[in-house]
N, C-alpha and C positions, 0 to 999 in steps of 0.2 A: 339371179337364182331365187330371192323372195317374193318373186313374181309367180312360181312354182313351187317353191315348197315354202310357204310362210312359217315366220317364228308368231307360233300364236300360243305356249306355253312357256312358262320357265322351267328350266334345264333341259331344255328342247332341240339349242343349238347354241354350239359352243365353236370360237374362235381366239384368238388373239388378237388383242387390244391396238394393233399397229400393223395387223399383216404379217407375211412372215413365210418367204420363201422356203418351202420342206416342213413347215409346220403339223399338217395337216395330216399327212399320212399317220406317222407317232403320236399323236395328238387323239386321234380316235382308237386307236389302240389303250390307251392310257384310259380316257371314258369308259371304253368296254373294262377294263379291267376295273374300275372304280363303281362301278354300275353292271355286276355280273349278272342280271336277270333281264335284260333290257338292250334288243336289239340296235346296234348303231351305223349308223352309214357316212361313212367318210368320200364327203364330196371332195376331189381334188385334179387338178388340172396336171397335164403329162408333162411340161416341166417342173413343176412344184413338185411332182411323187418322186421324181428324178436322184432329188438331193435328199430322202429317204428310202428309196426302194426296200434297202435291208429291212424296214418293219416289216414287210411282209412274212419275211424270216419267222419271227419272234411273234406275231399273230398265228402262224402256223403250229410253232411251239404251243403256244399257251393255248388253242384251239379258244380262241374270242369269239363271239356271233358277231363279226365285223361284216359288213359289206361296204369292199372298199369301189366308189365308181371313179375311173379316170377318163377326167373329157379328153382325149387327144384332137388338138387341131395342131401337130406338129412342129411347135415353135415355145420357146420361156415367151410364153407375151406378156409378162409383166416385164421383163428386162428390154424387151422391146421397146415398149409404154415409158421405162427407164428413159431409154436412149433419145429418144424425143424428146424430154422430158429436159434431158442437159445438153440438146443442139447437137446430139450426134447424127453426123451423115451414114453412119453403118452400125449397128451391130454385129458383132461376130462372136459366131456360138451360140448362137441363140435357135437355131432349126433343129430338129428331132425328128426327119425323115426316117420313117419306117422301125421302129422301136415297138417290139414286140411284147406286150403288157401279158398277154395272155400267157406267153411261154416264161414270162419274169416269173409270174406268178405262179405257175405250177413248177419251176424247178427249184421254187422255192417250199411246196409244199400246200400251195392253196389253187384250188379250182378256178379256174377262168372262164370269161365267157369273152368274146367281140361283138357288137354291135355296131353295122354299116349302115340299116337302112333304120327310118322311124319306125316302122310298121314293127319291127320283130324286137321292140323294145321294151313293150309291156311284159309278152312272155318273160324274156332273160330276165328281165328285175323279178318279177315274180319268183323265177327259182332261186334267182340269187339270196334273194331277203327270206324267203321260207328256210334255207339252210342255216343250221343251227352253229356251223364252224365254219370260220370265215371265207371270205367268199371274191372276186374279185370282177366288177363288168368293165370292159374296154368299151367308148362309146367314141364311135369316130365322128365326128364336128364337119371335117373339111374336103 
């Protein structure tokens, strides 16, 4: 990811000291709300948003200039990463076949967009980050 969006300010880009499965979604909710004039973008992968989704809730409530993007490549690959990690032959529960980000997010109350191909990826960020109340892009990886 620093490869594409560099940290080349301070208070630029904000994480947790250790990682932190679900961190992320509430996490950029919490900066926007700390930083009300100041558009923020919450990178986060489709297992991690998983074990937060309800922020999207509570960003819709507060109407935040969040844009939140979920990379989906359909799997927790950190808990995969895990399982390797401690000589497991399987994980189990770890795949997120077909999990509809778009529909999470507007029956929550915030606009969605999907994203399949590269090409139609500028536009969607474009709208998404010009909107002034949160926002949400699905960008599919696999």
């Amino acid at each position: 990811m620093q490869a594409y969006l560099p940290i080349d300010r301070s208070e630029g880009f904000y994480t947790c000291s250790s990682g932190g499965l679900g961190h992320g979604l509430p996490a950029a909710i919490g900066v926007a709300l700390g930083k009300p004039r100041q558009k923020v973008i919450g990178l986060i992968g489709d297992g991690s948003s998983m074990y937060a989704i309800q922020g999207l809730w509570s960003a819709a409530q507060l109407q935040v200039p969040v844009t939140f993007i979920i990379v989906r490549n359909g799997r927790y690959q950190a808990l995969e990463d895990f399982g390797v990690h401690f000589g497991l032959s399987q994980t189990l529960g770890t795949k997120l076949p077909a999990i509809d980000f778009v529909a999470l997010a507007t029956g929550q109350g915030i606009a969605g967009y999907r994203v399949d191909r590269a090409d139609a990826l500028q536009g969607v960020l474009r709208r998404a980050l010009a909107a002034e109340k949160p926002t949400l892009v699905e960008v599919a990886v696999c």
